[in-house]
C-alpha positions as CSV (number, residue, x, y, z in Angstrom):
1,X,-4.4,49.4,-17.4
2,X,-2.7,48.3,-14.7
3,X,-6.1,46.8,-13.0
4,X,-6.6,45.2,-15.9
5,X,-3.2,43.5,-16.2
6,X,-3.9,42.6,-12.4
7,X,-6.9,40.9,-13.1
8,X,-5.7,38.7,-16.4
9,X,-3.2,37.7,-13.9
10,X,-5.7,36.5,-11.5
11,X,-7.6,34.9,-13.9
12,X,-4.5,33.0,-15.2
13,X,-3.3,31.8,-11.7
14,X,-6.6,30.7,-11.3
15,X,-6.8,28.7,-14.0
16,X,-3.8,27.6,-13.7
17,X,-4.3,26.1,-10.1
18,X,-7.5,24.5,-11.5
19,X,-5.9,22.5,-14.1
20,X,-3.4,21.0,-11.2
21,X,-3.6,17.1,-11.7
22,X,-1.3,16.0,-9.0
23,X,-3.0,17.4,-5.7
24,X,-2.5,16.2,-2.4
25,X,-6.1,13.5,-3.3
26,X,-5.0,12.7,-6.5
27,X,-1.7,11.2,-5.4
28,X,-3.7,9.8,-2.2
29,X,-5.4,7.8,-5.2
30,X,-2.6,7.0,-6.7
31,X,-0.6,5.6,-3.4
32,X,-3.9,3.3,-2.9
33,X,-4.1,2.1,-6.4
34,X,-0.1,0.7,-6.3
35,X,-1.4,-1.0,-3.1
36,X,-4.4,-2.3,-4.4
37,X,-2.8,-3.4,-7.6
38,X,0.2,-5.4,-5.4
39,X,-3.1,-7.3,-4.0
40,X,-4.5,-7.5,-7.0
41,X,-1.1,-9.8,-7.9
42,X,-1.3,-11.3,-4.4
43,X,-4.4,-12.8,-5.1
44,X,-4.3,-13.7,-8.5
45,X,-0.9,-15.5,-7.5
46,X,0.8,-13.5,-10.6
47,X,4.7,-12.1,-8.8
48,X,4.9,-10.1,-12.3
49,X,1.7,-7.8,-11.3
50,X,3.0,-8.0,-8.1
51,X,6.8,-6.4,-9.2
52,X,5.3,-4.1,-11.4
53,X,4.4,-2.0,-8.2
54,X,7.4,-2.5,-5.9
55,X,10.7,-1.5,-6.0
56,X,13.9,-3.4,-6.1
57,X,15.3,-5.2,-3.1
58,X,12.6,-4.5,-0.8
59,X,12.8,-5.5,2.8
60,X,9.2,-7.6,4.3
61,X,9.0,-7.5,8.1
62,X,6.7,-8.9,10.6
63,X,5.8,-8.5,14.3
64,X,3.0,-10.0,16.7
65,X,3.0,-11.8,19.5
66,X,3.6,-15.9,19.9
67,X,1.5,-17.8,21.6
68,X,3.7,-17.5,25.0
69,X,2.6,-13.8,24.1
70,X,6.2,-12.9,23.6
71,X,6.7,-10.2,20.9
72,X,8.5,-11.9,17.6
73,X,9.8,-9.7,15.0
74,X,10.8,-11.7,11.4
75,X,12.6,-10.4,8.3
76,X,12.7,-11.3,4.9
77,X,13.1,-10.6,1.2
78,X,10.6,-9.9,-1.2
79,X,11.8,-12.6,-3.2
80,X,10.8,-14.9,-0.4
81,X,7.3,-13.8,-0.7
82,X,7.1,-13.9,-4.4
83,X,8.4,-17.7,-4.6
84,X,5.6,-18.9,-1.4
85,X,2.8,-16.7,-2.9
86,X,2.8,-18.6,-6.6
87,X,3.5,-21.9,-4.8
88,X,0.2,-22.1,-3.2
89,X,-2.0,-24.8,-4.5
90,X,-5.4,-24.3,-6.1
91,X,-6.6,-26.0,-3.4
92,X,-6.0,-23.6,-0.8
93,X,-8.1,-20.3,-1.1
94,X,-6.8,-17.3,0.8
95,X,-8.1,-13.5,0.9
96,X,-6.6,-10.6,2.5
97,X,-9.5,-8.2,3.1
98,X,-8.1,-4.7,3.5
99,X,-10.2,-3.0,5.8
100,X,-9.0,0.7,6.8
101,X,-6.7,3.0,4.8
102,X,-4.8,6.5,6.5
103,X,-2.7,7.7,3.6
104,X,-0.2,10.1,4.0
105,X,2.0,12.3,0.6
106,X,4.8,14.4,1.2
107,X,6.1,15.1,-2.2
108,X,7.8,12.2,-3.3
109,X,7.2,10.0,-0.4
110,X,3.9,8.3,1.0
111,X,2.7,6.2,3.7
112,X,0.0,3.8,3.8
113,X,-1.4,2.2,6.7
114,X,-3.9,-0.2,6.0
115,X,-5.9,-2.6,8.0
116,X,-6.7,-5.8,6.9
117,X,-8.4,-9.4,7.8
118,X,-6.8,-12.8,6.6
119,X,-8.7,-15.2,5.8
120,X,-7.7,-19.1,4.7
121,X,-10.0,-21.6,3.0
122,X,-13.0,-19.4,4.0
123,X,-11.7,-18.8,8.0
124,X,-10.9,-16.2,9.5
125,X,-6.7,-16.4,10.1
126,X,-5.6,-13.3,11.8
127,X,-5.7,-9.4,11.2
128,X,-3.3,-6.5,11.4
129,X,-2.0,-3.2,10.2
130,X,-0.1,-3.3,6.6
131,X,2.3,-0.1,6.7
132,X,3.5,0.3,3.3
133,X,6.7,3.2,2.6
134,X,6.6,4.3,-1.3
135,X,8.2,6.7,-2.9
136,X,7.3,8.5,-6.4
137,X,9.9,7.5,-8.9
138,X,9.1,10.2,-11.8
139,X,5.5,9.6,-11.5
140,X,5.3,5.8,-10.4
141,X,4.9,5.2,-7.1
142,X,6.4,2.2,-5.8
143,X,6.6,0.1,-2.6
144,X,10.1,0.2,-1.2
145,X,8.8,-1.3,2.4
146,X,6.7,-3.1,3.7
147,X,6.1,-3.8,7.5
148,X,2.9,-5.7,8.8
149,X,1.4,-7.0,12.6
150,X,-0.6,-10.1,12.7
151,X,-2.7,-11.5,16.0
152,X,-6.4,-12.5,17.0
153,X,-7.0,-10.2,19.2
154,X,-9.4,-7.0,18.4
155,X,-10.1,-8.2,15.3
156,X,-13.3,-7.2,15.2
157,X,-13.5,-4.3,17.8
């Protein structure tokens, strides 16, 4: 009897780790989807898409070098963003092509670094490293922060 309780137990835990939705690749997935939905918005010039997948008062920040090669390092708000994003005339074409992806998932926190080239009216602009900080709010993962480089060089290393 008891061998048999043992093994209903096993079978249960089991089957119970099997119907897990929310493993360490499935919230991987979800982390890139927020990201690739805030491009989605990026591209499609639409800020609501775009807020749908970020969180409230989110900090942008930006570092490269100039072209004395000094390192700069620029702040703004999200807000910011939003307003120059939709402003862009039809005129102008712009892609950002994301490139790379290193995801990382601790509970309800995630990392994302993402490569990516930019490219204006067809050229090739500059490249970087997006690192994106989100955090799982009851099952929505949202972009809290968003940090980025931008240059030339080793673009296409």
């Amino acid at each position: 009897m008891r061998y048999y309780f043992a093994a209903i137990s096993f079978c249960f835990f089991v089957f119970a780790m099997g119907q897990e939705t929310n493993g360490p690749e499935n919230e991987q997935d979800a982390v890139k989807k927020t990201i690739e939905t805030f491009f989605e918005g990026f591209h499609k010039q639409d800020s609501i898409l775009m807020k749908s997948v970020v969180g409230d008062n989110v900090l942008l920040q930006t570092t490269g070098r100039n072209k004395e090669g000094k390192t700069m390092f620029r702040s703004q708000g999200i807000e910011r963003l939003y307003e120059s994003i939709v402003s862009i005339p039809d005129s102008v074409s712009f892609e950002e092509k994301l490139t790379s992806w290193s995801i990382q998932v601790d509970r309800t926190m995630a990392n994302a670094w993402v490569g990516y080239e930019f490219w204006l009216n067809g050229d090739f602009s500059h490249c970087g490293i997006n690192s994106f900080q989100l955090i799982n709010f009851d099952g929505n993962w949202k972009i809290i922060y968003l940090i980025d480089t931008r240059g030339r060089a080793r673009c296409f290393d």
